[in-house]
C-alpha positions in Angstrom: -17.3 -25.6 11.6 -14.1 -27.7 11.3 -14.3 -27.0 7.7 -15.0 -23.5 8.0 -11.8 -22.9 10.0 -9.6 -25.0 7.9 -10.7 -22.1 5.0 -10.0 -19.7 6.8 -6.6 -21.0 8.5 -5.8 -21.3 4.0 -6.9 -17.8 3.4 -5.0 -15.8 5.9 -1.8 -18.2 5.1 -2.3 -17.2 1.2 -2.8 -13.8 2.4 0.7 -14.1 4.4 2.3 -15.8 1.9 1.0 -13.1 -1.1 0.4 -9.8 0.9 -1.6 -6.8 0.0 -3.2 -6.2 -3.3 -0.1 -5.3 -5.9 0.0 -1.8 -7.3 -1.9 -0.6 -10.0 0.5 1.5 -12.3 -1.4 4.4 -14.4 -0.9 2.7 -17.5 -3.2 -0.3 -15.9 -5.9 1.8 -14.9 -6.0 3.7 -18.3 -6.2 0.1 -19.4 -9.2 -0.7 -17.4 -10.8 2.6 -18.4 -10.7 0.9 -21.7 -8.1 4.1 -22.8 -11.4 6.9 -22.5 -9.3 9.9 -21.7 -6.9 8.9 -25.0 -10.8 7.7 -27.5 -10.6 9.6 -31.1 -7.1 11.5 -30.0 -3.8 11.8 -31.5 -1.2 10.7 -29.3 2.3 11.3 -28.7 4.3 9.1 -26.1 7.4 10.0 -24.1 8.4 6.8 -23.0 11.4 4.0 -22.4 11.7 0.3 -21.1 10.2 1.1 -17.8 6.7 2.1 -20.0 5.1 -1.5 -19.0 2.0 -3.5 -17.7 2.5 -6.5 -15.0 2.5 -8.6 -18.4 5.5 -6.6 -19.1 3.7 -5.1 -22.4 5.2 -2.4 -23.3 3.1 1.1 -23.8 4.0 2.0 -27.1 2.3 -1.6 -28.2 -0.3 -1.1 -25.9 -1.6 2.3 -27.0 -0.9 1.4 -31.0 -2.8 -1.4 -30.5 -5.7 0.5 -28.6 -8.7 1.1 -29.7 -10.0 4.4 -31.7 -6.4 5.4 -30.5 -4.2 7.0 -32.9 -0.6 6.4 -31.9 0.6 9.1 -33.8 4.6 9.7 -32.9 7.0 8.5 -29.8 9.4 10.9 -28.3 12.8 9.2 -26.6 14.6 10.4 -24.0 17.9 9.5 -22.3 18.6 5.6 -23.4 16.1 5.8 -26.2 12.0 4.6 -26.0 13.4 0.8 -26.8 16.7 1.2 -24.5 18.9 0.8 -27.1 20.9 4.2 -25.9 23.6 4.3 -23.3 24.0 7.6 -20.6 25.3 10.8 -22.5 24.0 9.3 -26.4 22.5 11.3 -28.6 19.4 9.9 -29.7 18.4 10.8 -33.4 15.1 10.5 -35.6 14.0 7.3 -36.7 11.6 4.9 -37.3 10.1 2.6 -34.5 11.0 -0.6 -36.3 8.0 -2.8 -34.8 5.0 -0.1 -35.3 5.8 2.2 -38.1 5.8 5.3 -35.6 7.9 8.6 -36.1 10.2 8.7 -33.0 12.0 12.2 -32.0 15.0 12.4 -29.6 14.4 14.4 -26.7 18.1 13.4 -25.9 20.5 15.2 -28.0 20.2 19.1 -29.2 16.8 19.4 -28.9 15.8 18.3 -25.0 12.0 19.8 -25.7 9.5 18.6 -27.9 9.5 21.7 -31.1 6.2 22.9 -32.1 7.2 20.7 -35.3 7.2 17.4 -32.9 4.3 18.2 -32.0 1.9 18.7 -34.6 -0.8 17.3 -35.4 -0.7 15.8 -31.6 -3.9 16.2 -29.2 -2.5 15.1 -25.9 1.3 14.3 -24.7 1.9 10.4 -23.0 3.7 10.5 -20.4 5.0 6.9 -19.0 8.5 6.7 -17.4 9.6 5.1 -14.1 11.3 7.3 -12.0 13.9 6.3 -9.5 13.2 9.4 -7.0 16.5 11.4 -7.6 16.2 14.8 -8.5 20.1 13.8 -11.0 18.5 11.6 -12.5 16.9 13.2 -16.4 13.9 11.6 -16.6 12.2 14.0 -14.5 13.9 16.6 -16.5 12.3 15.6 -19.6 9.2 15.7 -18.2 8.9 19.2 -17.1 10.2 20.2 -20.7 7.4 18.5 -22.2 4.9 20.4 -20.1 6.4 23.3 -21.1 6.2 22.4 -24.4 2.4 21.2 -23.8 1.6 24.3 -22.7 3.7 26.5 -25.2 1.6 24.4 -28.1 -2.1 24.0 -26.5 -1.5 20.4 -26.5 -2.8 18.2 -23.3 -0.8 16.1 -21.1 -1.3 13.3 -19.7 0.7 11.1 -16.9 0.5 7.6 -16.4 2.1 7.6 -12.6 4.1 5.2 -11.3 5.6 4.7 -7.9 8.1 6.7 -6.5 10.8 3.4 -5.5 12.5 5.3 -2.5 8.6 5.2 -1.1 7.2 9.2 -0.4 8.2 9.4 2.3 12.3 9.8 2.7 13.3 13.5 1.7 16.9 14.9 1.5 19.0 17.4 0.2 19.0 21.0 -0.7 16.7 22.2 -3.4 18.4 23.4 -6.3 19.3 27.2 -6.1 19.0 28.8 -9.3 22.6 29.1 -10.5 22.8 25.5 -10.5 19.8 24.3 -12.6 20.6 22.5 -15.2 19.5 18.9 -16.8 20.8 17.4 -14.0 19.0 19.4 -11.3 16.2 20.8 -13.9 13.9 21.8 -10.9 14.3 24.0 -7.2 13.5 20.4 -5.4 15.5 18.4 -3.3 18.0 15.5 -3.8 15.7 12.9 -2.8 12.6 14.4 -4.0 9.8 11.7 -2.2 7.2 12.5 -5.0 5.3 10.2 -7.5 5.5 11.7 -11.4 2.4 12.6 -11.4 2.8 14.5 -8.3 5.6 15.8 -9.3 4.1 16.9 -12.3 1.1 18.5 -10.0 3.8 20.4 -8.3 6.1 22.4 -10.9 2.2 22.7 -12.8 0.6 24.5 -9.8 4.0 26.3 -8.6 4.3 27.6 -11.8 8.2 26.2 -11.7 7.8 25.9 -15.5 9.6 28.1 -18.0 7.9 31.6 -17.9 5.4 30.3 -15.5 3.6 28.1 -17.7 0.7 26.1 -17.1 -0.2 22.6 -19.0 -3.7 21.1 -19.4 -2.7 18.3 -17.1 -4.2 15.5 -16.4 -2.6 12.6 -13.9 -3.6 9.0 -14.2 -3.1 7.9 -10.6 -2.6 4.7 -9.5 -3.9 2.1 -7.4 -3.2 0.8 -3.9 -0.1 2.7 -4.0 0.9 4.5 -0.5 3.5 6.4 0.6 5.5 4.2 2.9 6.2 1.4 0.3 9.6 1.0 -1.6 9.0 -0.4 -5.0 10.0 -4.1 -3.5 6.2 -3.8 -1.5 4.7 -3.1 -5.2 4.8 -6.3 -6.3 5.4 -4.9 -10.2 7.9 -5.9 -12.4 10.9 -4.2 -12.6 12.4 -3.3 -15.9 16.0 -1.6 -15.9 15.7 2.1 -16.2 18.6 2.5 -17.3 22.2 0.2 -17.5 23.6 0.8 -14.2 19.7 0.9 -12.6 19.3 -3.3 -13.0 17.2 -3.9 -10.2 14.8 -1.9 -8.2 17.1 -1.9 -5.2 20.1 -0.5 -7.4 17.3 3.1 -7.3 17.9 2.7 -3.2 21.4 3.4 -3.9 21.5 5.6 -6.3 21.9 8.7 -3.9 24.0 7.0 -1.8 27.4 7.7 -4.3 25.8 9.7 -7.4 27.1 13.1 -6.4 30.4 11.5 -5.3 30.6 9.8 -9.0 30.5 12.8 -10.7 34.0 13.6 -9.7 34.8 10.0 -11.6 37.8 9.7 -8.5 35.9 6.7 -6.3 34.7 4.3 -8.4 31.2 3.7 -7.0 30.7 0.2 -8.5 29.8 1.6 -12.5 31.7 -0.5 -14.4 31.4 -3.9 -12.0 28.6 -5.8 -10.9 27.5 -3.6 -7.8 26.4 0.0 -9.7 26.3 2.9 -6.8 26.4 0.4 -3.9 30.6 0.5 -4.2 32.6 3.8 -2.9 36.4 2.2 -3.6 39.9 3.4 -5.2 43.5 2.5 -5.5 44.5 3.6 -2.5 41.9 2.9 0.2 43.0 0.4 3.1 39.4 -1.3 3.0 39.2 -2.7 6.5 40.3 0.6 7.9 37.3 1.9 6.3 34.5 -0.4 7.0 35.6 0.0 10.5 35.9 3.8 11.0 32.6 4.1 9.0 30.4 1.2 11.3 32.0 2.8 14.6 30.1 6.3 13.5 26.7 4.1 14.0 24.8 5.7 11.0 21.1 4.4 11.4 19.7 1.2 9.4 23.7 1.0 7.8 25.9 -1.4 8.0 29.9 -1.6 5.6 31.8 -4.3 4.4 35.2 -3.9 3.1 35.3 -4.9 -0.6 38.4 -5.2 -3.5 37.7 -5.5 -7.1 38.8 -4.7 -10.8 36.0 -2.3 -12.4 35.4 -4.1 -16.1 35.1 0.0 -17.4 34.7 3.5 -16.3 36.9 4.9 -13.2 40.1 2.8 -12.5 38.9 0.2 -15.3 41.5 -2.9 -14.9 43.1 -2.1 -11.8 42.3 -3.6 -8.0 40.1 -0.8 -6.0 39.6 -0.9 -2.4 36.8 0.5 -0.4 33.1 -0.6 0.9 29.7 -2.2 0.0 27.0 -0.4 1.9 24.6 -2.8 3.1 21.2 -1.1 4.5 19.4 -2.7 8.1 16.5 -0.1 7.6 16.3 2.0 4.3 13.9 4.0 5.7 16.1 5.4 8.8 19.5 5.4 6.3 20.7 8.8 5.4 20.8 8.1 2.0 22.6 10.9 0.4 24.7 11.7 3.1 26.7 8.2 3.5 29.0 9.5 0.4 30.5 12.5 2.3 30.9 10.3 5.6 33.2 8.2 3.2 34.5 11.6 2.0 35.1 12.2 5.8 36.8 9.1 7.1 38.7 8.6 4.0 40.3 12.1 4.6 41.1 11.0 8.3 42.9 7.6 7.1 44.8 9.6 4.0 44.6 13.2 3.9 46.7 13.5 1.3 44.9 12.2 -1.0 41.7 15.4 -1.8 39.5 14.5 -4.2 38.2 18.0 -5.3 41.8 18.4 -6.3 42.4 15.2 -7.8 39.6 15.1 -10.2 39.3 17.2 -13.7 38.0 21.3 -13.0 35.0 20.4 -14.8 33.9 17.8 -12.8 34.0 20.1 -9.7 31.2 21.6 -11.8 29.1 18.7 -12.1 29.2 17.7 -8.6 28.1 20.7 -7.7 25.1 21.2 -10.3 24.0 17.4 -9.1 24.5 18.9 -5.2 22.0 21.6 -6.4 24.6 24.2 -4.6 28.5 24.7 -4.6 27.5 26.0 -0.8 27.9 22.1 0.2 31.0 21.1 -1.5 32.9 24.6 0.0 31.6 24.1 3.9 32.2 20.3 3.8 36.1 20.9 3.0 36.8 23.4 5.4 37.6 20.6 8.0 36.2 17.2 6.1 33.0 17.2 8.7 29.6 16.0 7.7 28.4 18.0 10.9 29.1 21.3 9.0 27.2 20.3 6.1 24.5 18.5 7.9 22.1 21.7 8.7 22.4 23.1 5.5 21.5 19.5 3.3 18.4 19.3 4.8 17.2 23.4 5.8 14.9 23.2 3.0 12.9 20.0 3.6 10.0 21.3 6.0 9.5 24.3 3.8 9.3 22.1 0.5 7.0 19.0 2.1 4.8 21.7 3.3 4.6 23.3 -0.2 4.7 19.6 -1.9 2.1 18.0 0.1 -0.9 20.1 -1.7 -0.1 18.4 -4.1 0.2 14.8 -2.9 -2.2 12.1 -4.6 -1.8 9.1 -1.9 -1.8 8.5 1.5 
């Protein structure tokens, strides 16, 4: 009896000490299906980095070394299929050195796969790891090749992967149509709380593709995944998804300055060692603040006034002041809004200093394509209140989780 306790007192602390079961990405369980969807096809594979096992294999080895699977070409989007592209290259045709394969750049003129890309392909790979921002392009190249899938009667198929923000948190207004672009490809919100392949489900079945189009889609869903995990619970490896997403957390705060970046007035830690978690320039009084911004009380957040010299991009070289945003409880932080509430207690301390007129025209543009709206920009500056803005960044969220969660694959 002793001996049977001791087991079991060993067993529940391994169980404490390991958790749950780690997720199961699609690209595992197509492993364990020993590839059966993929047997005697053609494939083509839109993939990066982020395409890998637990082993950290990547999936262009792994399905050119399948077998009776004929890897037949890659496609590469932003940052290239081997990373080797920084944000805003152009990716051109060439060679995968290490298998031989034809890869075309999705990144560049040509966003969607040609008929020409596509021939002599039977069904379209899918197998990117998205950080759950509708800004950032991956997602964008994904509806493009559905549309392209359909256009050319080729199949798709999506290896999911895990939604890092969990499926839970959703923010922001969905994209009205005067503002689509690659930034904001689809009418969904900022903070978009769906999985790829759900995703994928969605602008399928809401016919949200070009014309209306519809894919032969198939998801490859994965396992032991649920809705209230971050990527941290997964227990996968993280692989950067791109330079200034390092870490899985760095996708947490992602929405937290992204829209506020685009301006390229703040420097939101790009270009030092913090990317997105930084909202800082040259003229900030730091402690001033971090202590107007913790005396609002914004659930699960906590700031901490920072200096630093950015290495590159905005203010490159010279000492920035501003705040770290620290999260208590990601779950209960606002994500996307904590950039205007340094918008509005920045314009309290110096309200001389207005960004929108600070930065190029142009860029007023891009904020405003990666807002999904010019609506927000123009009622936040009548007085510099989140409180105006507040109603209208999240009026579309009911409507869309009820219209999204048809198409939902986990719990």
């Amino acid at each position: 009896m002793k001996k049977i306790l001791v087991l079991l007192s060993i067993l529940c602390c391994l169980y404490l000490i390991t958790g749950a079961q780690s997720v199961q990405t699609g690209l595992e369980v197509l492993q364990q299906t020993n590839f059966a969807v993929l047997k005697g096809k053609r494939v083509g594979l839109i993939t990066n980095p982020t395409g890998v096992n637990h082993e950290l294999k990547s999936t262009v080895d792994i399905l050119f070394n399948a077998p009776d699977v004929q890897l037949t070409a890659l496609y590469s989007p932003e940052h290239g299929v081997r990373g080797d592209y920084y944000a805003g290259d152009h990716v051109a045709f060439f060679e995968d050195p290490k298998t031989g394969v034809p890869v075309y750049s999705l990144h560049g003129k040509t966003k969607k796969p040609t008929p020409e890309m596509l021939k002599g392909i039977d069904i379209l790979v899918y197998d990117i790891q998205d950080i759950g921002s509708r800004s950032y392009t991956y997602i964008s190249t994904l509806g493009l090749a559905m549309e392209a899938a359909a256009e050319n009667n080729v199949k798709m198929v999506v290896l999911d992967r895990p939604n890092p923000l969990g499926g839970i948190k959703m923010e922001g207004v969905v994209t009205e149509p005067a503002f689509i672009s690659f930034v904001s490809q689809f009418p969904i919100p900022y903070v978009h709380g769906l999985t790829v392949g759900e995703l994928a489900q969605f602008l399928n079945g809401e016919g949200l593709l070009k014309n209306g189009v519809q894919c032969d889609l198939e998801i490859i869903t994965m396992n032991n995944w649920n809705r209230s995990m971050d990527f941290e619970a997964t227990k996968l490896p993280w692989v950067p998804s791109s330079p200034h997403i390092p870490h899985a957390h760095s996708s947490y705060f992602y929405p937290v300055s992204g829209i506020l970046g685009e301006l390229y007035v703040y420097n939101i830690g790009v270009g030092y060692t913090l990317p997105f978690q930084l909202l800082a320039t040259e003229w900030i009084n730091a402690d001033s603040l971090a202590t107007n911004l913790n005396a609002l009380n914004l659930p699960g957040l906590i700031f901490r006034p920072v200096h630093y010299k950015p290495y590159y991009s905005v203010s490159k070289g010279n000492l920035v002041h501003g705040v770290q945003v620290h999260f208590a409880d990601l779950q209960k932080a606002p994500l996307s809004l904590i950039q205007f509430y340094v918008l509005q207690e920045s314009h309290k301390l110096w309200p001389q200093h207005n960004v929108f007129e600070l930065c190029e025209p142009s860029r007023l543009s891009m904020f405003d394509k990666v807002s999904g709206s010019d609506k927000v920009r123009k009622a936040f500056t009548r007085r510099w209140l989140v409180e105006d803005i507040e109603a209208l960044w999240y009026q579309d969220i009911d409507g869309f989780r009820k219209r999204a969660q048809v198409y939902f694959l986990y719990e």
